[in-house]
Structure formats: C-alpha cells, structure tokens
C-alpha positions in Angstrom: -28.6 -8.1 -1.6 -27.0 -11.7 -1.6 -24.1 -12.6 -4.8 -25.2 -16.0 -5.6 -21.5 -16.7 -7.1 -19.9 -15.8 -3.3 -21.6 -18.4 -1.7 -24.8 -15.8 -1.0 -22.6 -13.0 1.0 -24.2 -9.7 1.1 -22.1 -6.7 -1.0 -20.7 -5.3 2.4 -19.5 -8.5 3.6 -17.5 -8.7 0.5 -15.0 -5.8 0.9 -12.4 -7.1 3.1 -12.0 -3.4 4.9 -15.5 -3.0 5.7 -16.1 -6.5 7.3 -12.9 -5.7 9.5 -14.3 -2.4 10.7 -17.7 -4.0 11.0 -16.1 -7.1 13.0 -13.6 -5.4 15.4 -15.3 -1.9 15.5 -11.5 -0.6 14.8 -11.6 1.1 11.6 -7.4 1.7 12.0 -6.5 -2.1 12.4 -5.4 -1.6 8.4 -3.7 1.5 9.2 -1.4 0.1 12.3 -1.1 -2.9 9.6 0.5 -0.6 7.2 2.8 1.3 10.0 4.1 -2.3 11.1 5.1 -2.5 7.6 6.4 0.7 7.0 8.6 0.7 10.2 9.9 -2.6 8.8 11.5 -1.0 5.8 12.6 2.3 7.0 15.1 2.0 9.1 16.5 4.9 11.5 19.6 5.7 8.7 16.7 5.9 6.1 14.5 8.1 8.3 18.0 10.7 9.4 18.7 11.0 5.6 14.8 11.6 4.6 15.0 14.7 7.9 18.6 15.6 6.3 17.3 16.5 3.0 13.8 17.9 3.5 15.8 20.3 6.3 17.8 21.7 2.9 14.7 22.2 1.4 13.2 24.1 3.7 16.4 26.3 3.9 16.1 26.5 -0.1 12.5 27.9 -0.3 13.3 30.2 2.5 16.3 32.0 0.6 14.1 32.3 -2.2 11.3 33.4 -1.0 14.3 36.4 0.6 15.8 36.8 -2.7 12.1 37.1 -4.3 11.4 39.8 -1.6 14.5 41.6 -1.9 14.0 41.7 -5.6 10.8 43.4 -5.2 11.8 45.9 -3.0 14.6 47.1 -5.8 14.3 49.8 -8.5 14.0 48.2 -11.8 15.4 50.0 -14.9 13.0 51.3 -17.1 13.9 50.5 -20.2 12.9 52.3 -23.7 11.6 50.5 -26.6 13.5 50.3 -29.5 11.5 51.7 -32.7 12.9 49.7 -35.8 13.1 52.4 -38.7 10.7 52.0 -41.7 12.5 50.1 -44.3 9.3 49.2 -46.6 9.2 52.9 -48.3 
C-alpha cells in the first residue's frame, strides 16, 4: 500500500528498522549500533564500580534471606490477648 505524501513508499519501507533488516539481512546491525555507543560512555572505572555495588547487593539479599530463615526456625512467643474490662455498665 503506497503513502502518496512519501513520495509513494510502501508502509514497510518506511520504518527505518525494517528496511535495514530487509536491506542487509542483519537484523542486529542496530543492536551492535547501540553497543558502539554504549561502550563509548562506560568506561572500565564505570563498569568496576557498577560490579562493586551489585556484588554488595547480592551479599545483602543473601543475609536476609539467612536472617528470614533463621527467623523461621525460632520459637515465637505466644502472646495473650488483652481483654479491656467493660466500662459501658
């Protein structure tokens, strides 16, 4: 189906992704695009900090899933209600 106001492309030939993947027959040229660019602004002091922090993490979640376990495993008090005395009569 031709768009008269594009000069009579087709709908396909109009989405810039799709004619790349149709042209080339690489459907990750925008993804190696997108690495180039990402390597260009992370840099190897970005990427040690970024390992640095989500190593703490994973520490974190694993004492707390130990703390939740041991937790589970203890006796809990059983507590009594408290019964508030009739004051109404």
């Amino acid at each position: 189906m031709p768009i008269p106001g594009l000069g009579g492309l087709s709908v396909l030939d109009t989405h810039l992704l799709a004619t790349l993947a149709r042209g080339t027959d690489s459907r990750k040229k925008i993804m190696l695009l997108l690495a180039v660019l990402a390597a260009c602004v992370i840099n190897g002091d970005t990427m040690t900090g970024v390992l640095r922090q989500a190593t703490w993490l994973v520490v974190a979640v694993i004492v707390l899933i130990v703390v939740q376990t041991i937790a589970m495993r203890l006796p809990q008090p059983r507590v009594k209600p408290v019964v508030e005395p009739d004051t109404n009569g």
